[in-house]
N, C-alpha and C positions, 0 to 999 in steps of 0.2 A: 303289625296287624296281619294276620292271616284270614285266608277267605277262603270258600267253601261252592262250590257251585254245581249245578245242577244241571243238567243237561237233557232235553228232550227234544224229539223231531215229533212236529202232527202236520195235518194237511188243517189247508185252511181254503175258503170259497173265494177267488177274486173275480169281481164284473168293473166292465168297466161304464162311467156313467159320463154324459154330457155335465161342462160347465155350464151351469147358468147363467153367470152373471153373463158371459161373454154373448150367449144369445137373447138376454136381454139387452143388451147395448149396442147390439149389433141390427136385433130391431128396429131399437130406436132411431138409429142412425139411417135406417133403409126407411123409416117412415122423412124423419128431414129432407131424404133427398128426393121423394117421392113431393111433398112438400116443394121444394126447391121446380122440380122439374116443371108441376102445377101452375108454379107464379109466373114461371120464365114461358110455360105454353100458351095462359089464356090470360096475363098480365099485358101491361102496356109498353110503358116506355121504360130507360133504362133507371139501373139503383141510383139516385141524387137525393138525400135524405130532405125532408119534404116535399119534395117532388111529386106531383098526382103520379099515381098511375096511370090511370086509363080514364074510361065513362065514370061518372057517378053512380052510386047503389041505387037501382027503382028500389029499394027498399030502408033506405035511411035517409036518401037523399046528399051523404058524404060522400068524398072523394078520399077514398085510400091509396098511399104512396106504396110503393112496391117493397120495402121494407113491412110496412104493415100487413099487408096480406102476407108476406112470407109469415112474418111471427105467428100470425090466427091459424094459416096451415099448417104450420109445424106443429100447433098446441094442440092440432086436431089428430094430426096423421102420426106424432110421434108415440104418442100413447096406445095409438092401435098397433104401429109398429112393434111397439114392447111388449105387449100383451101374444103378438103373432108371433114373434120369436120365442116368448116360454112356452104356448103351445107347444110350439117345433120343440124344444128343448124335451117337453113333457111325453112327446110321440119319441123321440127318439131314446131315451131314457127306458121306454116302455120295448122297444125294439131290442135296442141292445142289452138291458138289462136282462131279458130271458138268456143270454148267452153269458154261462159262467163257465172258470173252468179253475179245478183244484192243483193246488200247489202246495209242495210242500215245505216247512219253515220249521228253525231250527231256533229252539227257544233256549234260551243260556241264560240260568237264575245265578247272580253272585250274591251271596252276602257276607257281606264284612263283621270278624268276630275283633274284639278287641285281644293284645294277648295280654297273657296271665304271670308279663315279668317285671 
């Protein structure tokens, strides 16, 4: 087989852009801990699963264990976390993205002829 190729050089735009996934996970993570930080500030006693935590709710009348209020905070703080990190994601994206800069790339066509023996 013989082959045939073609050769060009052009400039092409490169920017660079934030991952997302990673600032949204990284959110979420800063939401947990903010979470964590919460239970551990205005919680009571220490993690013993069933365990009360602290006073009862003037509002339900339960006793939640320090595992429980961790979970509820989390479910609350994790999501805004997530959300605050694509923000971030979406400002910075916006920043750097107005910064490109050209390059240039060198394009190499093969194609393959069958031969004629």
């Amino acid at each position: 087989m013989s082959s045939t190729a073609g050769h060009r050089i052009e400039t092409a735009r490169v920017r660079r852009a934030p991952r997302y996934g990673v600032f949204l996970v990284g959110g979420a993570l800063v939401g947990v801990l903010v979470a964590v930080i919460l239970t551990f500030a205005f919680g009571g006693g220490p993690i013993e699963t069933g365990a009360p935590a602290g006073d009862t709710s003037d509002y339900t009348g339960l006793t939640y264990s320090t595992p429980q209020v961790l979970g509820f905070l989390a479910l609350i703080f994790a999501p805004i976390g997530l959300a605050v990190g694509g923000v971030v994601a979406l400002i910075l994206d916006r920043v750097v993205g107005r910064r490109t800069r050209e390059v240039r790339i060198d394009r190499e066509t093969v194609v393959e002829s069958p031969d004629a023996a």
